[in-house]
NUFI-941574 format. One line per field, with one value per atom (N, C-alpha, C): residue number from 0; residue in three letters; atom name; x negated, y negated, z negated. Coordinates in steps of 0.001 Angstrom, whole numbers, plus 524288, in hexadecimal, padded with zeros to 5 digits. Layout:
num	NUM:... $
residuo	ala:... $
atomo	CA:... $
x	X:... $
y	Y:... $
z	Z:... $
END
This chain:
num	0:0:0:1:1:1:2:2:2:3:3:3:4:4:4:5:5:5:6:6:6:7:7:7:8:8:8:9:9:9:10:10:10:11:11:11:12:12:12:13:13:13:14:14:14:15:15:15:16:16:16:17:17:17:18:18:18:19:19:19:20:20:20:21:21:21:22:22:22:23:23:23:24:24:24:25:25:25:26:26:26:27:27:27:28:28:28:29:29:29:30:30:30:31:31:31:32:32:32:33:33:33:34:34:34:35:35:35:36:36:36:37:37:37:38:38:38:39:39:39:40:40:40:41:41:41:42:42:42:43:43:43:44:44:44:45:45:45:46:46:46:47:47:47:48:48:48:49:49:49:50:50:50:51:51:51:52:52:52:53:53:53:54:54:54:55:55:55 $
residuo	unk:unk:unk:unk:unk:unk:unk:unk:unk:unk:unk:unk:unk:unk:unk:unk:unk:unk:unk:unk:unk:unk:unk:unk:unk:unk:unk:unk:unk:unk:unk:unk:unk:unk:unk:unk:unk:unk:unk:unk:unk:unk:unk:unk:unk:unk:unk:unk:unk:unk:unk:unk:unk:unk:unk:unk:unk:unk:unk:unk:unk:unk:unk:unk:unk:unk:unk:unk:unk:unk:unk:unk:unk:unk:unk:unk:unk:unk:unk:unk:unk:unk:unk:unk:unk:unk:unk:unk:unk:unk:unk:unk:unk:unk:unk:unk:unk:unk:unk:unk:unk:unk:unk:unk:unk:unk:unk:unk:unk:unk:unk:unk:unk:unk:unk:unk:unk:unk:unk:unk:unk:unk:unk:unk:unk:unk:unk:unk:unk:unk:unk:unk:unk:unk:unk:unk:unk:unk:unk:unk:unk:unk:unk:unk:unk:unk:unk:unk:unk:unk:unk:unk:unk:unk:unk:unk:unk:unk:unk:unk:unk:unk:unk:unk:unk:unk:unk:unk $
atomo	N:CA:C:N:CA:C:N:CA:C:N:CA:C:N:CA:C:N:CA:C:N:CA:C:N:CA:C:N:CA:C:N:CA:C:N:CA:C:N:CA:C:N:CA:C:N:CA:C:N:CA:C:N:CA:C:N:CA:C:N:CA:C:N:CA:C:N:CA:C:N:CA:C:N:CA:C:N:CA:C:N:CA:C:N:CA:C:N:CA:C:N:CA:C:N:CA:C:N:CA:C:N:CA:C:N:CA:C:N:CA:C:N:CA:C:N:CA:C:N:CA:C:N:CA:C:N:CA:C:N:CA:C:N:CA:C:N:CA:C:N:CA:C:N:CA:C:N:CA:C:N:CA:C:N:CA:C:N:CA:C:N:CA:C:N:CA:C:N:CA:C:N:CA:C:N:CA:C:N:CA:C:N:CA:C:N:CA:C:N:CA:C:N:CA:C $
x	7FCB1:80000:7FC84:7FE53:7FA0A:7FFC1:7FB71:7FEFE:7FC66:7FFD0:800D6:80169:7FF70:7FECD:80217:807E0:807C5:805FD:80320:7FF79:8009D:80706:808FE:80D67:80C25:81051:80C17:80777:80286:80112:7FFD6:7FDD5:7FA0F:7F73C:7F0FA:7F254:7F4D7:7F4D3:7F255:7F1C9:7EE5B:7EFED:7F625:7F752:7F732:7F8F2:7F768:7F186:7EEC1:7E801:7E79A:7EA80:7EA9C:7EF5F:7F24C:7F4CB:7F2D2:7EFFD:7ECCA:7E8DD:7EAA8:7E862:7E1E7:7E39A:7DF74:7DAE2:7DCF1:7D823:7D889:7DC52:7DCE7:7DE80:7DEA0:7E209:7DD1F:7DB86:7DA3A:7DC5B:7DB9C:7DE32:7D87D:7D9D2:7D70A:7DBA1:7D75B:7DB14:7E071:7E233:7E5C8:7E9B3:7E86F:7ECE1:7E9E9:7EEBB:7EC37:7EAF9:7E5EA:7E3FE:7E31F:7E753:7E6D0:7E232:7DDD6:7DAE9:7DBB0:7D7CF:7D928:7DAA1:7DAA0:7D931:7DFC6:7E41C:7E7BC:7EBCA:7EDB0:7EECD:7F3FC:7F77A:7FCBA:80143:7FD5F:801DD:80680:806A0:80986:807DC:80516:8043A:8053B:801AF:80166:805A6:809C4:80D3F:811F7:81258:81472:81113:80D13:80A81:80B3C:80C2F:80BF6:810EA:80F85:81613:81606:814C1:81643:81912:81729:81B9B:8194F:81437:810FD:80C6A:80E3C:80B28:80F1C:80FA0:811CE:80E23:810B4:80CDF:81141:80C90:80E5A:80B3D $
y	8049B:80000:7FB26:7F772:7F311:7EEE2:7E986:7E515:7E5F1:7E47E:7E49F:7DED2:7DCA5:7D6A8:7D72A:7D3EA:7D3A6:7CD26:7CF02:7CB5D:7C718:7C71B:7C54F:7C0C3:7C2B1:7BD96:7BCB9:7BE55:7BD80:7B734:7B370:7ADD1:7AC55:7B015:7AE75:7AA7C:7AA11:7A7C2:7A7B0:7ACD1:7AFA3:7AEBE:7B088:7B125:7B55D:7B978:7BE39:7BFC6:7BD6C:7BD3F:7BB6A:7B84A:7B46C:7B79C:7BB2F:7BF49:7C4CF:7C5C6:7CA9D:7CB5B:7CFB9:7D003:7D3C3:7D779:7DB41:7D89B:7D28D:7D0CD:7D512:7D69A:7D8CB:7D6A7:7D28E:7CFCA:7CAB0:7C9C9:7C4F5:7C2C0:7BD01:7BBB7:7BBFC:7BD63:7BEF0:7BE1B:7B9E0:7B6F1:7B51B:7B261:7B129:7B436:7B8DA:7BE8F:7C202:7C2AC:7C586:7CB48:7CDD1:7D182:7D4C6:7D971:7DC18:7DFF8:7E232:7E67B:7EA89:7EECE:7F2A6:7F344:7ED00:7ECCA:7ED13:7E9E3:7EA4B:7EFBD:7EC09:7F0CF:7F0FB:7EDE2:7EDA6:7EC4D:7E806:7E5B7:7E373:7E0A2:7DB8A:7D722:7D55A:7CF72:7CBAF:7CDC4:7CAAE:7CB33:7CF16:7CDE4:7CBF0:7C96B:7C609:7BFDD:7C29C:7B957:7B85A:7BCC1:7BBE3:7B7FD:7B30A:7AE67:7B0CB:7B3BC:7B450:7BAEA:7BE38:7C355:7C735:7C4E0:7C7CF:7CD6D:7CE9B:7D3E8:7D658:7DAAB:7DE58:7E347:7E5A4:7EA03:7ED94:7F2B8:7F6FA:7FA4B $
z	80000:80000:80000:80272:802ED:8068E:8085F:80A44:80EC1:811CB:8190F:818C0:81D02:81E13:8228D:824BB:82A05:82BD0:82E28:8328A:835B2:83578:83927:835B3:83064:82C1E:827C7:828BF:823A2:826A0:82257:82556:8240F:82168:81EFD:81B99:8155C:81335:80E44:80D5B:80965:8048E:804FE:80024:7FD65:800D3:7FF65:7FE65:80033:7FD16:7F779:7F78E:7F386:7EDBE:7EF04:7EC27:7EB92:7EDC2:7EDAD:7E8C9:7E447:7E1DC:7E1F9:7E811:7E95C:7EB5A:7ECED:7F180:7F53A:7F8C5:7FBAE:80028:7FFE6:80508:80883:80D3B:80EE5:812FC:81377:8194C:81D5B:821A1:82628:82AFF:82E1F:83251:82F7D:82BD4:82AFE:82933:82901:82650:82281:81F3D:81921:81D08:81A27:81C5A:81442:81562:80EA2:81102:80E6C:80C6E:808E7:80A3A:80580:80091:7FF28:7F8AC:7F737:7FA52:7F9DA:7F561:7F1ED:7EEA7:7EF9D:7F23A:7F46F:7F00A:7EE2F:7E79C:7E9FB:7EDA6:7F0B5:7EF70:7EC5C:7EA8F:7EF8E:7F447:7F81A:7FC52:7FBF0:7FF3E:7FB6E:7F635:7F325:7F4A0:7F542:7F483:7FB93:80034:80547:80723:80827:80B32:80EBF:811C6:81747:8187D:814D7:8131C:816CF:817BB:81B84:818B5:81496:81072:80F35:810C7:80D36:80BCF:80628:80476:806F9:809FE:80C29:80792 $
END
């Protein structure tokens, strides 16, 4: 289980960086990009305005 970014409603705002307690998340080109570290709490698809994270 982990967060799926869609790409296409993520706006590089980095809030979800900025809610991430794993440090699992960066922006790259302007879109949150999650890593392995991801422990799939939700923090960051709660702090995401654009509704662009969900945990699978």
């Amino acid at each position: 289980m982990g967060a799926k970014v869609d790409t296409n409603l993520c706006v590089g705002c980095g809030e979800c960086k900025s809610a991430c307690p794993c440090d699992a998340i960066e922006i790259v080109d302007n879109v949150a990009v999650v890593n392995d570290d991801c422990a799939g709490c939700g923090c960051c698809e709660s702090a995401c305005p654009a509704n662009a994270i969900t945990i699978e």
